[in-house]
N, C-alpha and C positions, 0 to 999 in steps of 0.2 A: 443591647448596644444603643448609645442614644443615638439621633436622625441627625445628626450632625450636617452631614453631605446634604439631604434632602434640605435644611435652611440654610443653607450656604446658597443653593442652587434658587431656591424661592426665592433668597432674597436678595438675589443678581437679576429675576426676571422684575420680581417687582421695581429696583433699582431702575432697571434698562424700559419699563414700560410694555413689557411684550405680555401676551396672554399666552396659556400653557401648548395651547393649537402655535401661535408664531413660535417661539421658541423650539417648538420640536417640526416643523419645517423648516428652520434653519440649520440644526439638528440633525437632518436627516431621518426621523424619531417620530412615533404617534403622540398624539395629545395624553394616551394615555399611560405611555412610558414617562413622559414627565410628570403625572400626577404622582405616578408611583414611584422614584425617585424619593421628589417632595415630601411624600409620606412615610417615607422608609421600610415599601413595601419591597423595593426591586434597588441594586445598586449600577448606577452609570457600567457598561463597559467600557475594556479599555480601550475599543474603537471610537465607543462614544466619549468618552474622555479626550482620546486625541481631536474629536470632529469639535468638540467642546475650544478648547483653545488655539486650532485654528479658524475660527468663526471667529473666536473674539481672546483678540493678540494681547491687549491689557490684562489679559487676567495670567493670574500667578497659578501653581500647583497646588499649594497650600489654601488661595482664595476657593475653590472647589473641595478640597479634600481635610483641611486643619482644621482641628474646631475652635484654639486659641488662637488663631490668626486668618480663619475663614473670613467668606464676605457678610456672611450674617452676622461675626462679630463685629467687624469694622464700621456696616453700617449702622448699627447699634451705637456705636460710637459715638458717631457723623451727626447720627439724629435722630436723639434720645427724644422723646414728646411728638416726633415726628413720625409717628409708628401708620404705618396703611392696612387695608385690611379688602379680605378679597369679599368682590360682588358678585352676582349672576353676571355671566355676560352672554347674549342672547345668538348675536350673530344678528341674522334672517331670521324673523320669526314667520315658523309655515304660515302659511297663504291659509285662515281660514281660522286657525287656532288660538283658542282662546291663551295668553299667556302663561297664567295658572297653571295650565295643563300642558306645560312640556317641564320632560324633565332637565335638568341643565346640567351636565359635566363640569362647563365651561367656565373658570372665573376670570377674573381681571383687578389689579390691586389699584385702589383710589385711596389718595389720602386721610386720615383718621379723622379730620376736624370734617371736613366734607362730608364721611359718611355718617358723621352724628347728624350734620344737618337735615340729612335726605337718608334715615338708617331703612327704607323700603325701596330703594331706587335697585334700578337695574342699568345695564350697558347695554347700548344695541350701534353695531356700525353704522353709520350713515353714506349710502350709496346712493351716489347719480350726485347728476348739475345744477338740481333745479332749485338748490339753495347755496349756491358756493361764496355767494356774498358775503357770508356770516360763516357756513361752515362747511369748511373745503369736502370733497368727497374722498371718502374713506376716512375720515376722521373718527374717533368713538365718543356717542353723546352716552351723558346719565341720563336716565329719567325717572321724574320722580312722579308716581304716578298717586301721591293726594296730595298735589297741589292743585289749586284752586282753578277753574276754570275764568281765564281774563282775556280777553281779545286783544290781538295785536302781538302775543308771545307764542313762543315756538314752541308745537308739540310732537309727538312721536301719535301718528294715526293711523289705521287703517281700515280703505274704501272697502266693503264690503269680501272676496276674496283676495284681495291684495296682499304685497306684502305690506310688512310695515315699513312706513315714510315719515320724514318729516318737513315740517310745514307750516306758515304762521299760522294763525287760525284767529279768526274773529268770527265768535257768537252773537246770533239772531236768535230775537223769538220764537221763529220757527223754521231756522236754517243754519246751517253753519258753513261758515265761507274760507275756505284752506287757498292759502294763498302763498306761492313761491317766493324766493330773493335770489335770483341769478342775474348773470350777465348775459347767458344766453334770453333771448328775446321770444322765444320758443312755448318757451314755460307758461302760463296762462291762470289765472286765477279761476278756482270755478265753485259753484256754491250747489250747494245738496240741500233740501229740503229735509226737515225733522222726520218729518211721516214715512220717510224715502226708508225701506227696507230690501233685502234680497241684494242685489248686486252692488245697489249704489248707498249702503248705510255704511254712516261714520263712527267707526271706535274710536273712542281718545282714548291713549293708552297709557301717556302720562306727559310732563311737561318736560323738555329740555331745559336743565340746571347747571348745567359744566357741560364741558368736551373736552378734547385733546386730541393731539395729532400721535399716533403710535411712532415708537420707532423707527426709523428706515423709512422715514413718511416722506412720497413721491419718488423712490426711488423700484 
């Protein structure tokens, strides 16, 4: 039988912007009952059916369940050329872990022309204040991690066991200087030495290329 339900369902989250973990917290649902949905491994129950469209009152029985009048067809429709396609999306990356080396569940759909530009980027939320200038907290950046190292642009880094952060960063000879963009007054500029290993070494992980605000953003 084909997966009909499972792209109907993908592509109302990609529509709506949630990643598979939001959707199945609103859901009531693990990240990994929506994968499997998705993949036509598991079919919605009718609990989860009904929790389905009282969560979200625009949608139709059919938009969930037809395959001639689903929402994967509809938005196939809407926007042909405009087709998105899923990323890594990291979350928090452990404290310590090389990126490489986690495995990821987790995706997030970004637009197709975006990810031909940056077809290696990842997603990682962006937590805390110490950039809300530019990018509110809890927003999701891409990162693309070979773009080019240029001072005065924003990267996704992390200080030796830290999580990962992001930060403007201007490169020294022999230091690199991560510098905030808040309102809070708090926040501080501070520069690390090249040679600097053990607690206080700098990973660039890759550069902030796009953002977005999710769904239900400040709510």
């Amino acid at each position: 039988m084909e997966n009909f339900i499972g792209r109907n369902i993908q592509a109302f989250r990609a529509h709506k912007g949630f990643s598979q973990e939001g959707l199945g917290n609103i859901l009531g649902v693990s990240q990994t009952s929506i994968s499997a949905w998705e993949d036509g491994k598991s079919l919605p129950r009718k609990v989860n059916a009904s929790e389905f469209f009282e969560a979200f009152p625009e949608l139709s029985h059919d938009d969930i369940f037809s395959e001639e009048c689903g929402y994967a067809c509809k938005t196939l429709k809407r926007a042909r050329g405009l087709d998105v396609v899923q990323v890594p999306f990291y979350g928090a990356i452990a404290a310590g872990t090389p990126i490489e080396m986690i495995d990821v569940d987790e995706t997030m759909p970004i637009p197709g022309h975006i990810y031909n530009a940056y077809p290696d980027s990842f997603l990682l939320r962006v937590s805390g204040e110490s950039m809300n200038r530019c990018i509110p907290d809890g927003c999701i950046a891409l990162i693309d991690p070979d773009a080019e190292w240029v001072s005065g642009k924003i990267y996704a880094v992390r200080v030796g066991g830290t999580d990962a952060t992001v930060k403007i960063v201007n490169f020294y000879k022999s230091s690199v200087e991560l510098v905030p963009n808040s309102y809070d007054p708090r926040f501080k500029k501070k520069k690390y030495s090249a040679a600097e290993d053990g607690n206080d070494s700098v990973h660039i992980l890759g550069r902030v290329v796009w953002f977005f605000a999710p769904f239900n953003f400040g709510k």
